[in-house]
C-alpha positions in Angstrom: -10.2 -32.4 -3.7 -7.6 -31.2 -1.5 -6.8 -27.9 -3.7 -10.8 -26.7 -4.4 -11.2 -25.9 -0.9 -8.4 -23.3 -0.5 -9.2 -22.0 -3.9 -12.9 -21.7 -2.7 -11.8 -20.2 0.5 -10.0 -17.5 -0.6 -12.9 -16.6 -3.0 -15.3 -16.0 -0.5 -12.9 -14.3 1.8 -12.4 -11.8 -1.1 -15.5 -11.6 -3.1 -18.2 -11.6 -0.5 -19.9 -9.2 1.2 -19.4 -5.7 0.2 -17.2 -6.2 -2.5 -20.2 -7.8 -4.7 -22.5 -5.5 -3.1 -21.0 -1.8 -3.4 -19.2 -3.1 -7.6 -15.5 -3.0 -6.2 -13.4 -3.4 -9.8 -9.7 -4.1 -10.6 -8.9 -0.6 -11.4 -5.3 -0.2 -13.7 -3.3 2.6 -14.8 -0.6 0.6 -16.7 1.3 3.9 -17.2 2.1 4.1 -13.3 2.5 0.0 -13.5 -0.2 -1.2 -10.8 -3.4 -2.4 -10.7 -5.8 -2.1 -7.1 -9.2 -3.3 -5.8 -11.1 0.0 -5.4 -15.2 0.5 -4.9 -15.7 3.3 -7.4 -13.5 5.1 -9.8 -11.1 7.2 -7.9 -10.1 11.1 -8.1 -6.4 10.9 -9.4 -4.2 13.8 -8.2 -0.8 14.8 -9.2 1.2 16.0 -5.9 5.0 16.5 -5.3 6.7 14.0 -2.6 9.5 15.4 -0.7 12.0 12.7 0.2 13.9 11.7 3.2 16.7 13.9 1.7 14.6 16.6 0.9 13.9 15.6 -2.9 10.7 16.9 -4.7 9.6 14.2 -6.4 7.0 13.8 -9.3 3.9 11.4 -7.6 0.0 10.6 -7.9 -2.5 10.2 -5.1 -5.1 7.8 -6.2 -8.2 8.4 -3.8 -11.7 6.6 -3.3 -14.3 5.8 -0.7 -17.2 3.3 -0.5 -19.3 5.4 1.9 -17.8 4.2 5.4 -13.9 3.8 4.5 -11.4 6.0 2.8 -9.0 4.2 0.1 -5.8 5.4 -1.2 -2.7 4.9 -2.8 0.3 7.4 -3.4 2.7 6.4 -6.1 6.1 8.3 -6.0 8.3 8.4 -9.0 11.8 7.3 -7.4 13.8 7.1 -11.1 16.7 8.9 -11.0 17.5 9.0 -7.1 20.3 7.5 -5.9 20.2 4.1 -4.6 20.0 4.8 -1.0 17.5 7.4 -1.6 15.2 4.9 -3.3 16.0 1.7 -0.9 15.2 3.9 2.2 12.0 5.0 1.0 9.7 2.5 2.4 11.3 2.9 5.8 11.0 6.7 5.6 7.5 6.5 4.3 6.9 3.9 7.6 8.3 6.6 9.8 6.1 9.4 8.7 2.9 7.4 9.5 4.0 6.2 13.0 4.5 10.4 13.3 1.3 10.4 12.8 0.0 9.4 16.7 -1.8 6.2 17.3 -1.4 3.6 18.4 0.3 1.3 16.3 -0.7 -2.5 16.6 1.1 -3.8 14.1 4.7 -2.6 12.1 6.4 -5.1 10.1 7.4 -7.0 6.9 5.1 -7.6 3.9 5.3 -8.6 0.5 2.9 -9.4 -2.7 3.6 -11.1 -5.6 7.1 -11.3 -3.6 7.4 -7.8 -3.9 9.1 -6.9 0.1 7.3 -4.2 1.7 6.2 -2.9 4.7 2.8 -3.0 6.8 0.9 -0.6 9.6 -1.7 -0.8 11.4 -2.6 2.1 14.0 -5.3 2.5 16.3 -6.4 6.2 16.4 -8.0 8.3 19.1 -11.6 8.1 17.4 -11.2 4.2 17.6 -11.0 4.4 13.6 -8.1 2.0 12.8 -5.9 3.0 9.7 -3.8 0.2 7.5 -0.8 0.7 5.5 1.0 -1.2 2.8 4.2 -0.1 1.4 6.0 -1.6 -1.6 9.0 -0.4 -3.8 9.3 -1.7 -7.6 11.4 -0.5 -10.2 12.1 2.9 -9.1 8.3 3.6 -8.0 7.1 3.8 -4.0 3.6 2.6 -3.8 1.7 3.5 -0.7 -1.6 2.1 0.4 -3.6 3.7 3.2 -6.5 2.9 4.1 -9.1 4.2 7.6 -12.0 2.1 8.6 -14.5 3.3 11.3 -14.5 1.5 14.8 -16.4 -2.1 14.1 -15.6 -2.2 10.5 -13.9 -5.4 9.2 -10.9 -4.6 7.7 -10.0 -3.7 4.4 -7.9 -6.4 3.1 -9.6 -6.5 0.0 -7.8 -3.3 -0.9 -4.5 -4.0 0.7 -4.0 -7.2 -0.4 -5.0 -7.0 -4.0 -2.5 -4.8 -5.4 -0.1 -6.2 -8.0 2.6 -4.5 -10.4 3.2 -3.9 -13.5 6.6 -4.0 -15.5 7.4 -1.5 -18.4 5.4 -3.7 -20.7 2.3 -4.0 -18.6 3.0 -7.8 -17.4 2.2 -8.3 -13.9 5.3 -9.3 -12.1 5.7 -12.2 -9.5 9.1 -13.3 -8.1 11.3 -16.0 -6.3 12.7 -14.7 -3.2 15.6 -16.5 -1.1 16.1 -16.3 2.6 19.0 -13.5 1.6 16.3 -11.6 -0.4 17.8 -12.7 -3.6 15.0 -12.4 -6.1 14.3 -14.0 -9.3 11.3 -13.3 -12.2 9.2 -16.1 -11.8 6.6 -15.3 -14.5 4.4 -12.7 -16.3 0.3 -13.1 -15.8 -2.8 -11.4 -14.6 -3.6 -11.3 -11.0 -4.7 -13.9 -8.9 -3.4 -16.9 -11.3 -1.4 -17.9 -14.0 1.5 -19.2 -11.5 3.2 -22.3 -12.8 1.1 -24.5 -10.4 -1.7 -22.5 -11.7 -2.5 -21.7 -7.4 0.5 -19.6 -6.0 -1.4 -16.8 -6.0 -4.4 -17.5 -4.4 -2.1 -19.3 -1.6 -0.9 -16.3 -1.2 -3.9 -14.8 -0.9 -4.9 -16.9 1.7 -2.3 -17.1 3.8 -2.1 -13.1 3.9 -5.8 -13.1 4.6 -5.7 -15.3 7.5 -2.8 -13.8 9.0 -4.4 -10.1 8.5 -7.8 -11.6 10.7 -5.9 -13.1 13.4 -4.3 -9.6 13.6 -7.6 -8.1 14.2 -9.1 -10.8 15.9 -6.0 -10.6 18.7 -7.2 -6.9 18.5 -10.5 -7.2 19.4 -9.9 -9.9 22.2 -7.4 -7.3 23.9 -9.9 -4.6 23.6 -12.7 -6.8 25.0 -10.3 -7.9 27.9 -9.6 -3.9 28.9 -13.3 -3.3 29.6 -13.7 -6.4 31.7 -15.5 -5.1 35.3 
């Protein structure tokens, strides 16, 4: 009994609500190696990324909206660069959105599937909040953005459902030590297929709970600033 109610948790956290209401769908393009929860089809662009050392690199914007929030992810082809060009992406793609203005509430680690990253969250003038997940793979940058109005819950059913692809379209999950030694740790479809059969929901649930005490510390500082 102990491992239903986690799994059933998670489950409602992510399939509730507007996701069943407004048809969100694991969208794929195996050919750019990731998979993402969006609410409709989305308008696929083909841009040029200029990198921190003033590269032009080959890259997609992937872009939806489900009437009230604005979805997107930018994959950047990194294969070819040198190593430090490609390990400092994340951290230069971080430092272009806190150029941005805002107020950033939240700047720090993040990972999926073990994957390391990098998370944003920024409190614009308008009150609209934006949310950015940042991941590096096999030579390709993947970032998420995503801008909800004031009061809207948010969008961790886009952020935290991406997952990767390798060059033969298995989704990858690793081992990761405390030195950020990583190890494959097996090849499956998303949200499962872990050797305890649960990893990934765990996951799951630990991200989602972490994400809503964010927001939740957010709104109890805004509520304490217009206090009499």
């Amino acid at each position: 009994m102990h491992i239903i109610r986690p799994v059933l948790a998670v489950f409602v956290l992510l399939f509730s609500g507007p996701i069943f209401a407004q048809n969100w769908f694991m969208f794929e393009d195996k050919a750019e190696r990731f998979t993402v929860n969006f609410p409709e089809e989305p308008t696929v662009t083909d841009i040029t990324y200029e990198s921190d050392h003033s590269m032009m690199l080959p890259a997609k914007v992937y872009r939806a909206s489900d009437g009230t929030t604005d979805y997107s992810i930018i994959v950047v082809n990194y294969v070819g660069t040198s190593i430090s060009e490609a390990r400092g992406s994340i951290a230069f793609a971080a430092w272009n959105f806190r150029k941005r203005g805002g107020e950033i509430t939240y700047d720090g680690y993040a990972q999926i599937d073990r994957i390391e990253g990098h998370q944003l969250q920024i409190l614009n003038e308008d009150m609209s909040r934006t949310f950015i997940a940042i991941h590096l793979h096999d030579g390709r940058l993947f970032i998420l953005e995503a801008t909800t109005p004031a009061g809207v819950p948010p969008p961790l059913h886009f952020q935290n459902s991406i997952g990767i692809f390798d060059q033969e379209g298995n989704r990858v999950r690793y081992q990761i030590d405390v030195n950020g030694q990583t190890e494959r740790w097996y090849r499956g479809g998303a949200y499962g297929e872990s050797p305890d059969g649960l990893a990934d929901l765990y996951d799951i649930a630990e991200e989602l709970a972490y994400q809503r005490s964010l927001a939740e510390g957010e709104n109890d500082q805004n509520a304490d600033e217009v206090q009499p």
